[in-house]
N, C-alpha and C positions, 0 to 999 in steps of 0.2 A: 284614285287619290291615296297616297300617302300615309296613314295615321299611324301618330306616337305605339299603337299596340304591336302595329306591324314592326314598326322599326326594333321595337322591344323585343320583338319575336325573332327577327334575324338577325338582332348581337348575340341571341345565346344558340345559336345553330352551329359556328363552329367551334362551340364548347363541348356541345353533347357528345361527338365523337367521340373526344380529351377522356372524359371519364372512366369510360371501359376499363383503357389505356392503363390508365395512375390504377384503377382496381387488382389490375391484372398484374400491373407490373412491385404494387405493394406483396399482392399475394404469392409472389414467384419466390420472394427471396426466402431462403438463400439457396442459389442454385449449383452448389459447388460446395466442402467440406470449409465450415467456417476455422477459422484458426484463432485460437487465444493467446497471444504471445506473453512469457511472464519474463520478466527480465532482467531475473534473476536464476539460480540453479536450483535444482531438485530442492522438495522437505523447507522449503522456509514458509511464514506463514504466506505470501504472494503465492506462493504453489499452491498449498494449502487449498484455499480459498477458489484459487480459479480450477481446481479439480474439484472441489465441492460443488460448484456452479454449470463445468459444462455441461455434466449429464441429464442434468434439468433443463437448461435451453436446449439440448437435444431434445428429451421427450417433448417441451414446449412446440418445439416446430418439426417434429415428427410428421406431418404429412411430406416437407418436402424430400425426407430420406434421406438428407445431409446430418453428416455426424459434426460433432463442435472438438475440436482436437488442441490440446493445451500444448504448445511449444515452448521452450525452454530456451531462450539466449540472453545469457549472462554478458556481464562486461561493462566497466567504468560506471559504479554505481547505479543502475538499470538504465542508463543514457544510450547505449547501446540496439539494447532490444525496443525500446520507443522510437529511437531514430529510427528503425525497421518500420515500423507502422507510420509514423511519420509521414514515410515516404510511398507508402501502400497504397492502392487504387480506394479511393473511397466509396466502394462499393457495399461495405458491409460484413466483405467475409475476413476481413483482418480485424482484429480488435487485439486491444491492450487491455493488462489489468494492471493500469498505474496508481503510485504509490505516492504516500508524500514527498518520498525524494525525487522520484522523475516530476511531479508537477509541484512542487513549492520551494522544497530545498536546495536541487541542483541549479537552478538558473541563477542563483545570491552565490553559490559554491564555485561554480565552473566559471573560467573566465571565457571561458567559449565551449557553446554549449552544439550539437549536432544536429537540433531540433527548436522551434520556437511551441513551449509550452503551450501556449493558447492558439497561436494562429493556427497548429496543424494539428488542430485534433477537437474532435466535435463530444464534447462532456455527453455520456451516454445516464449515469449513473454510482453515486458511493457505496460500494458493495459492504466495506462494515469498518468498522473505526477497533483497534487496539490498544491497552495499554502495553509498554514497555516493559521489561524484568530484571533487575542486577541479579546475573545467574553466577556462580562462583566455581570452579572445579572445585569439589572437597579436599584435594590434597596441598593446592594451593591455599587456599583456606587456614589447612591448619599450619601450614608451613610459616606463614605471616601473620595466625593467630587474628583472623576475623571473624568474627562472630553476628557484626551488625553494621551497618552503613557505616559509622563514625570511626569503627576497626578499618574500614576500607581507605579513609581519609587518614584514619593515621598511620598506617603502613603505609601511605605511599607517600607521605612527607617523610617515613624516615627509611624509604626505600627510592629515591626520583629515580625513575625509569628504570627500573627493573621489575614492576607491573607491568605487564602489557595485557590490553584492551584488545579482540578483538570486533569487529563488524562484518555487515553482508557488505560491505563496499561504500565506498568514499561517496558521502551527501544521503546515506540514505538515512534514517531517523533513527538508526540504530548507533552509527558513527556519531551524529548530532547530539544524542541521548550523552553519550560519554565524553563530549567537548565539552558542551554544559555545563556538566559535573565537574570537568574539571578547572573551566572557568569558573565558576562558585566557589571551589574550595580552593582553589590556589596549589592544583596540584599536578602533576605531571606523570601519565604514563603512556609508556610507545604503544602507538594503534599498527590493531593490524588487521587492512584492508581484506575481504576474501571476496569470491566472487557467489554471494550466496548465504544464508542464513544456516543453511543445509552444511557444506563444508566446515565454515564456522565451527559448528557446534560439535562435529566430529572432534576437531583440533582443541576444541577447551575439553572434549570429556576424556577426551587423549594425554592431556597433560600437556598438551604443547602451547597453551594459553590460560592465561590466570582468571581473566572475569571478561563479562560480554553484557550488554543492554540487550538482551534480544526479547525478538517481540513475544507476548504471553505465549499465544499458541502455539509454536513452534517449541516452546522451554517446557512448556509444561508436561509432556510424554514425561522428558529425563526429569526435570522437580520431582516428579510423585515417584521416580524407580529409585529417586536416591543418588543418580548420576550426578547430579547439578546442585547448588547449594541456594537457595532463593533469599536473598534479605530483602528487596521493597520491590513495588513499581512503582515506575512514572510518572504518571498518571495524575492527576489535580487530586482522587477520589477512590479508595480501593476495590479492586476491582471483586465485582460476585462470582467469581471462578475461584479466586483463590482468598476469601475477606481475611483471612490472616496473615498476608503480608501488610503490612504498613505500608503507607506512598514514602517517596524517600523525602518530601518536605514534611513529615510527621518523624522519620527515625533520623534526619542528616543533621539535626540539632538548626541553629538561628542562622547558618550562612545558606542551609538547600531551602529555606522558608518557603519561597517561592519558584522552588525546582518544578518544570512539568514537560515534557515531551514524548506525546504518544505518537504512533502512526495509522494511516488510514490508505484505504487500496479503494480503486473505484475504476470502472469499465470506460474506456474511451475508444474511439474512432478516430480514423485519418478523418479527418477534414473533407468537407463535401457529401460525405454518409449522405445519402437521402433521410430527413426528420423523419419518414415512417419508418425507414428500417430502426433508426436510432429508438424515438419513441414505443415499438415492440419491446428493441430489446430491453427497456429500462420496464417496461411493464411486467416482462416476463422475469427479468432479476429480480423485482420487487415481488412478485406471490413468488417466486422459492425462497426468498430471505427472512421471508412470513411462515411459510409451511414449517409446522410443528420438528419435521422431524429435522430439515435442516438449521433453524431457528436455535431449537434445544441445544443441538452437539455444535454450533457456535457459540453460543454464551457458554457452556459445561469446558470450553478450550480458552474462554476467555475474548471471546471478539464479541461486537456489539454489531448486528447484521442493520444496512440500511434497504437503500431505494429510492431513496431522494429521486425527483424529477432533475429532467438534464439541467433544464435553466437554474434550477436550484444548485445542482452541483457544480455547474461554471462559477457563480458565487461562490460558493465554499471554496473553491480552488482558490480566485484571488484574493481571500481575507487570509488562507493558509500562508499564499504567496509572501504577504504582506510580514505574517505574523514568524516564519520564518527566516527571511531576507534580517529582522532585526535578533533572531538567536545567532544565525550567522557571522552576524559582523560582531557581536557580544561576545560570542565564544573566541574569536581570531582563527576559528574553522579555516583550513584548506585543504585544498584537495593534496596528495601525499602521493 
Protein backbone atom coordinates (compact mmCIF):
# COMPACT_ATOMS: atom_id res chain seq x y z
CA UNK A 1 0.00 0.00 0.00
CA UNK A 2 0.72 3.38 -0.87
CA UNK A 3 1.06 5.90 1.96
CA UNK A 4 1.13 9.96 1.66
CA UNK A 5 4.84 9.42 3.42
CA UNK A 6 6.06 7.44 0.55
CA UNK A 7 4.74 9.56 -1.99
CA UNK A 8 6.32 12.59 -0.03
CA UNK A 9 9.43 10.59 -0.15
CA UNK A 10 9.68 10.11 -3.88
CA UNK A 11 8.76 13.88 -5.00
CA UNK A 12 11.86 14.97 -3.36
CA UNK A 13 14.25 12.11 -4.87
CA UNK A 14 14.65 13.73 -8.00
CA UNK A 15 15.52 16.89 -6.23
CA UNK A 16 18.31 15.49 -4.30
CA UNK A 17 20.48 14.91 -7.25
CA UNK A 18 19.64 18.99 -8.37
CA UNK A 19 21.48 20.15 -5.38
CA UNK A 20 25.03 19.15 -5.64
CA UNK A 21 24.53 20.46 -9.12
CA UNK A 22 23.36 24.36 -8.22
CA UNK A 23 26.29 24.06 -5.19
CA UNK A 24 28.85 23.36 -7.61
CA UNK A 25 27.93 25.25 -10.30
CA UNK A 26 27.31 28.64 -7.74
CA UNK A 27 30.85 27.71 -6.61
CA UNK A 28 32.58 27.51 -10.05
CA UNK A 29 32.04 30.89 -10.96
CA UNK A 30 33.82 32.69 -12.30
CA UNK A 31 35.52 30.44 -14.53
CA UNK A 32 37.22 32.71 -17.07
CA UNK A 33 38.78 36.51 -16.49
CA UNK A 34 35.65 38.45 -15.46
CA UNK A 35 35.58 41.90 -17.45
CA UNK A 36 34.35 45.25 -16.25
CA UNK A 37 33.48 47.22 -19.00
CA UNK A 38 33.48 51.22 -18.26
CA UNK A 39 32.05 53.23 -20.83
CA UNK A 40 33.49 55.84 -20.95
CA UNK A 41 37.58 56.63 -21.42
CA UNK A 42 40.60 56.45 -19.01
CA UNK A 43 40.63 59.10 -15.50
CA UNK A 44 36.90 59.84 -15.26
CA UNK A 45 35.20 59.07 -12.03
CA UNK A 46 33.37 55.68 -13.86
CA UNK A 47 37.16 54.64 -14.29
CA UNK A 48 37.88 55.71 -11.17
CA UNK A 49 35.59 53.74 -9.20
CA UNK A 50 35.55 50.47 -11.31
CA UNK A 51 39.53 50.34 -10.82
CA UNK A 52 39.02 50.81 -7.12
CA UNK A 53 36.62 47.94 -7.13
CA UNK A 54 38.23 45.28 -9.33
CA UNK A 55 40.89 44.28 -7.23
CA UNK A 56 38.76 43.49 -4.36
CA UNK A 57 36.33 41.35 -6.27
CA UNK A 58 39.46 39.77 -7.36
CA UNK A 59 40.91 39.09 -3.91
CA UNK A 60 37.05 38.30 -2.95
CA UNK A 61 37.06 35.34 -5.40
CA UNK A 62 40.53 34.63 -5.30
CA UNK A 63 40.01 30.78 -4.99
CA UNK A 64 38.99 30.67 -8.51
CA UNK A 65 42.27 32.44 -9.83
CA UNK A 66 40.30 34.51 -12.30
CA UNK A 67 41.49 38.10 -12.40
CA UNK A 68 38.61 40.98 -12.82
CA UNK A 69 40.04 43.28 -15.74
CA UNK A 70 38.53 46.85 -16.24
CA UNK A 71 37.83 47.62 -19.99
CA UNK A 72 37.51 50.86 -21.38
CA UNK A 73 34.91 51.50 -24.54
CA UNK A 74 33.92 54.97 -24.91
CA UNK A 75 31.36 56.27 -27.36
CA UNK A 76 27.80 58.18 -27.75
CA UNK A 77 27.49 58.99 -24.11
CA UNK A 78 28.37 55.30 -22.47
CA UNK A 79 25.56 53.86 -25.00
CA UNK A 80 28.13 52.17 -26.61
CA UNK A 81 29.95 50.22 -24.04
CA UNK A 82 26.46 49.03 -22.46
CA UNK A 83 25.27 48.10 -25.63
CA UNK A 84 28.46 45.61 -25.49
CA UNK A 85 27.26 44.04 -22.18
CA UNK A 86 23.93 44.24 -23.29
CA UNK A 87 24.46 41.91 -25.77
CA UNK A 88 27.11 39.77 -23.60
CA UNK A 89 26.35 36.07 -22.59
CA UNK A 90 24.87 36.38 -19.15
CA UNK A 91 26.90 34.29 -17.64
CA UNK A 92 28.54 36.65 -15.26
CA UNK A 93 31.93 37.29 -16.59
CA UNK A 94 30.83 40.65 -18.49
CA UNK A 95 29.56 43.33 -16.19
CA UNK A 96 28.96 47.06 -16.62
CA UNK A 97 29.63 49.93 -14.30
CA UNK A 98 26.67 51.96 -15.29
CA UNK A 99 25.95 55.36 -14.86
CA UNK A 100 23.02 57.65 -14.53
CA UNK A 101 23.35 58.33 -18.06
CA UNK A 102 23.39 54.93 -19.55
CA UNK A 103 20.49 53.89 -17.18
CA UNK A 104 18.16 57.11 -16.49
CA UNK A 105 19.34 59.85 -18.73
CA UNK A 106 20.02 58.42 -22.08
CA UNK A 107 16.78 56.51 -22.84
CA UNK A 108 14.52 60.50 -22.28
CA UNK A 109 17.83 61.88 -24.53
CA UNK A 110 18.30 59.37 -27.37
CA UNK A 111 15.61 58.84 -29.71
CA UNK A 112 16.83 55.40 -30.37
CA UNK A 113 18.57 54.00 -27.94
CA UNK A 114 21.05 50.45 -28.75
CA UNK A 115 19.94 48.87 -25.61
CA UNK A 116 16.75 48.52 -23.47
CA UNK A 117 17.80 49.90 -20.02
CA UNK A 118 15.92 47.44 -17.90
CA UNK A 119 15.13 44.52 -19.94
CA UNK A 120 18.78 43.72 -20.78
CA UNK A 121 20.44 43.96 -17.87
CA UNK A 122 20.11 42.38 -14.33
CA UNK A 123 20.67 45.39 -11.48
CA UNK A 124 23.59 43.88 -9.59
CA UNK A 125 24.30 46.81 -7.12
CA UNK A 126 24.81 51.13 -6.70
CA UNK A 127 28.48 51.32 -6.22
CA UNK A 128 28.49 55.03 -4.83
CA UNK A 129 26.39 58.36 -5.67
CA UNK A 130 28.46 61.87 -6.58
CA UNK A 131 28.03 65.24 -6.40
CA UNK A 132 28.79 67.25 -9.50
CA UNK A 133 31.55 70.53 -9.78
CA UNK A 134 31.43 73.96 -11.78
CA UNK A 135 35.33 73.54 -12.36
CA UNK A 136 36.68 76.71 -14.41
CA UNK A 137 40.11 76.93 -16.35
CA UNK A 138 41.83 79.84 -14.38
CA UNK A 139 42.69 81.70 -17.49
CA UNK A 140 39.41 81.65 -18.69
CA UNK A 141 38.16 82.84 -15.47
CA UNK A 142 40.00 85.73 -15.46
CA UNK A 143 39.62 86.62 -18.91
CA UNK A 144 35.62 86.84 -18.32
CA UNK A 145 36.23 87.97 -14.85
CA UNK A 146 34.43 85.22 -12.70
CA UNK A 147 34.75 84.85 -9.66
CA UNK A 148 31.45 83.04 -8.37
CA UNK A 149 28.27 81.35 -10.04
CA UNK A 150 26.34 84.53 -10.75
CA UNK A 151 29.93 85.91 -12.60
CA UNK A 152 29.37 82.67 -14.75
CA UNK A 153 25.58 83.82 -15.64
CA UNK A 154 26.61 87.08 -16.23
CA UNK A 155 29.38 86.65 -18.61
CA UNK A 156 27.49 84.45 -20.65
CA UNK A 157 24.55 86.70 -21.15
CA UNK A 158 26.94 89.26 -22.23
CA UNK A 159 29.05 86.87 -24.03
CA UNK A 160 26.10 84.16 -25.95
CA UNK A 161 28.20 81.39 -27.19
CA UNK A 162 31.48 82.13 -26.84
CA UNK A 163 31.48 80.01 -23.54
CA UNK A 164 31.76 76.76 -24.13
CA UNK A 165 30.82 73.90 -21.92
CA UNK A 166 32.43 70.88 -22.00
CA UNK A 167 31.22 67.07 -21.09
CA UNK A 168 32.12 63.18 -20.93
CA UNK A 169 29.58 62.94 -23.75
CA UNK A 170 25.98 63.60 -24.81
CA UNK A 171 23.21 62.37 -21.82
CA UNK A 172 25.57 61.77 -19.47
CA UNK A 173 24.97 63.93 -16.02
CA UNK A 174 27.71 65.94 -16.64
CA UNK A 175 26.15 67.22 -20.11
CA UNK A 176 22.65 67.29 -18.04
CA UNK A 177 24.33 69.28 -15.17
CA UNK A 178 25.06 72.19 -17.76
CA UNK A 179 21.63 72.16 -19.78
CA UNK A 180 20.00 72.65 -16.44
CA UNK A 181 22.02 75.59 -15.67
CA UNK A 182 21.32 76.75 -18.58
CA UNK A 183 17.83 76.27 -18.76
CA UNK A 184 17.42 78.19 -15.29
CA UNK A 185 19.19 81.02 -16.23
CA UNK A 186 18.27 81.82 -19.58
CA UNK A 187 21.63 81.33 -21.00
CA UNK A 188 23.49 79.92 -23.81
CA UNK A 189 26.85 78.23 -24.14
CA UNK A 190 28.23 75.80 -27.04
CA UNK A 191 28.76 72.06 -25.39
CA UNK A 192 31.22 70.22 -26.15
CA UNK A 193 30.73 66.59 -26.21
CA UNK A 194 34.06 64.38 -25.35
CA UNK A 195 34.29 60.91 -25.26
CA UNK A 196 35.28 60.75 -21.39
CA UNK A 197 35.72 62.75 -18.27
CA UNK A 198 39.43 61.91 -18.68
CA UNK A 199 39.91 63.88 -22.11
CA UNK A 200 37.56 66.52 -21.07
CA UNK A 201 39.46 67.68 -18.55
CA UNK A 202 42.86 67.52 -20.38
CA UNK A 203 41.15 70.20 -22.96
CA UNK A 204 39.75 72.65 -20.22
CA UNK A 205 43.27 72.67 -18.21
CA UNK A 206 44.67 73.09 -21.75
CA UNK A 207 42.73 76.10 -22.39
CA UNK A 208 40.94 74.72 -25.09
CA UNK A 209 37.57 74.91 -22.95
CA UNK A 210 36.26 77.59 -20.54
CA UNK A 211 34.01 75.49 -17.74
CA UNK A 212 32.79 71.85 -17.19
CA UNK A 213 30.25 70.11 -14.51
CA UNK A 214 32.47 67.41 -13.78
CA UNK A 215 31.97 64.86 -11.46
CA UNK A 216 33.72 65.68 -7.85
CA UNK A 217 36.21 62.90 -7.95
CA UNK A 218 37.74 63.28 -11.06
CA UNK A 219 38.01 67.45 -10.45
CA UNK A 220 39.25 67.33 -7.51
CA UNK A 221 43.19 66.03 -8.11
CA UNK A 222 43.32 69.50 -10.44
CA UNK A 223 41.00 71.76 -7.61
CA UNK A 224 43.52 71.19 -4.89
CA UNK A 225 46.95 71.68 -7.59
CA UNK A 226 45.29 74.82 -8.65
CA UNK A 227 44.70 73.70 -12.27
CA UNK A 228 41.01 74.18 -12.07
CA UNK A 229 38.91 76.94 -10.44
CA UNK A 230 35.88 75.35 -8.25
CA UNK A 231 32.91 77.72 -7.45
CA UNK A 232 29.83 75.26 -6.37
CA UNK A 233 28.51 71.75 -6.55
CA UNK A 234 25.49 70.24 -7.63
CA UNK A 235 24.32 68.55 -5.34
CA UNK A 236 20.94 69.49 -3.08
CA UNK A 237 23.73 69.54 0.06
CA UNK A 238 27.48 70.44 0.20
CA UNK A 239 29.51 67.90 -0.16
CA UNK A 240 32.17 66.59 3.00
CA UNK A 241 35.06 66.42 0.54
CA UNK A 242 35.20 69.74 -0.31
CA UNK A 243 32.40 71.70 2.65
CA UNK A 244 33.64 75.00 1.23
CA UNK A 245 32.13 75.10 -1.90
CA UNK A 246 28.57 76.34 -1.79
CA UNK A 247 25.89 74.05 -3.83
CA UNK A 248 25.00 76.24 -6.77
CA UNK A 249 21.18 76.80 -5.50
CA UNK A 250 22.99 78.57 -2.40
CA UNK A 251 25.65 80.86 -4.53
CA UNK A 252 23.30 81.03 -8.27
CA UNK A 253 21.07 83.61 -6.49
CA UNK A 254 16.70 83.03 -6.80
CA UNK A 255 16.61 81.47 -10.41
CA UNK A 256 19.25 78.19 -9.54
CA UNK A 257 16.94 77.95 -6.13
CA UNK A 258 16.28 74.66 -7.02
CA UNK A 259 19.17 73.60 -9.22
CA UNK A 260 20.40 69.79 -8.29
CA UNK A 261 22.00 67.16 -10.62
CA UNK A 262 24.39 64.63 -9.17
CA UNK A 263 25.54 61.41 -10.64
CA UNK A 264 25.62 57.82 -9.61
CA UNK A 265 27.53 54.47 -11.09
CA UNK A 266 26.21 51.12 -10.12
CA UNK A 267 27.28 47.43 -11.31
CA UNK A 268 24.90 45.68 -13.68
CA UNK A 269 24.81 42.32 -15.70
CA UNK A 270 23.50 41.26 -19.05
CA UNK A 271 20.23 39.92 -18.44
CA UNK A 272 19.79 36.33 -17.43
CA UNK A 273 23.18 36.45 -14.88
CA UNK A 274 22.30 33.62 -12.74
CA UNK A 275 20.77 35.61 -9.08
CA UNK A 276 23.71 33.81 -7.27
CA UNK A 277 26.30 34.88 -9.39
CA UNK A 278 24.49 38.33 -9.27
CA UNK A 279 23.73 38.29 -5.44
CA UNK A 280 27.74 37.41 -4.59
CA UNK A 281 28.66 39.93 -6.47
CA UNK A 282 26.48 42.80 -4.78
CA UNK A 283 27.66 41.01 -1.44
CA UNK A 284 31.09 41.24 -2.14
CA UNK A 285 30.75 45.10 -3.61
CA UNK A 286 29.13 45.92 -0.58
CA UNK A 287 31.93 44.79 2.38
CA UNK A 288 34.67 46.63 -0.04
CA UNK A 289 32.40 49.77 -0.23
CA UNK A 290 32.37 49.20 3.77
CA UNK A 291 36.20 48.50 4.28
CA UNK A 292 37.80 51.29 6.00
CA UNK A 293 40.41 51.78 3.53
CA UNK A 294 38.38 51.86 0.40
CA UNK A 295 35.35 53.64 2.21
CA UNK A 296 37.83 56.52 3.53
CA UNK A 297 39.72 57.45 0.06
CA UNK A 298 35.98 57.52 -1.46
CA UNK A 299 34.29 60.13 0.68
CA UNK A 300 38.25 62.00 1.04
CA UNK A 301 37.65 62.31 -3.34
CA UNK A 302 34.11 63.04 -2.83
CA UNK A 303 31.92 60.03 -3.71
CA UNK A 304 29.38 58.55 -1.12
CA UNK A 305 30.14 54.54 -1.47
CA UNK A 306 26.83 52.21 -1.59
CA UNK A 307 25.62 48.43 -1.95
CA UNK A 308 22.34 48.66 -1.96
CA UNK A 309 20.71 45.03 -2.66
CA UNK A 310 19.82 44.36 -6.60
CA UNK A 311 16.02 44.59 -6.13
CA UNK A 312 16.67 47.79 -4.36
CA UNK A 313 18.73 49.16 -7.03
CA UNK A 314 16.19 48.22 -9.84
CA UNK A 315 14.06 50.63 -7.93
CA UNK A 316 16.45 53.47 -7.71
CA UNK A 317 16.99 53.06 -11.30
CA UNK A 318 13.40 53.74 -12.24
CA UNK A 319 12.51 56.65 -9.85
CA UNK A 320 16.05 58.06 -11.39
CA UNK A 321 14.52 57.02 -14.89
CA UNK A 322 11.49 59.03 -13.94
CA UNK A 323 13.26 61.79 -12.34
CA UNK A 324 15.38 62.45 -15.17
CA UNK A 325 13.09 61.96 -18.37
CA UNK A 326 11.41 65.21 -16.70
CA UNK A 327 15.06 67.30 -16.37
CA UNK A 328 15.24 66.23 -20.02
CA UNK A 329 12.33 67.46 -21.52
CA UNK A 330 12.79 70.96 -18.91
CA UNK A 331 16.17 71.52 -20.25
CA UNK A 332 15.18 71.05 -24.18
CA UNK A 333 18.35 68.62 -23.91
CA UNK A 334 19.42 66.94 -27.18
CA UNK A 335 21.64 64.92 -28.24
CA UNK A 336 24.29 67.11 -30.56
Amino acid sequence: MTTRRHLLAAATLPLLPLLPLAARADASWPTKPVRIVVPFAAGGTTDILARALAPELQRAFSASGQSFIVDNKPGAGGNNGAAEVAKAAGDGHTLLMGTVGTHAINPSLYPKMPYDHVKDFAPVTLVAGVPNVLVLNPASAQKYGIKTVVDVIRAARSNPGKLNVASSGNGTSIHLAAELFKSMTGTYMLHLPYRGSGPALIDLMAGNVDLMFDNLPSAMPHIKSGRLLALAVTSGQRSGAMPELPTIAEAGGSMLRNYEASSWFGLLAPAGTPADVVQRLQQETAKAMATPAIKDRLLAQGANPSGMPPADFAKFIAAETKKWSLVVRASGAKVD
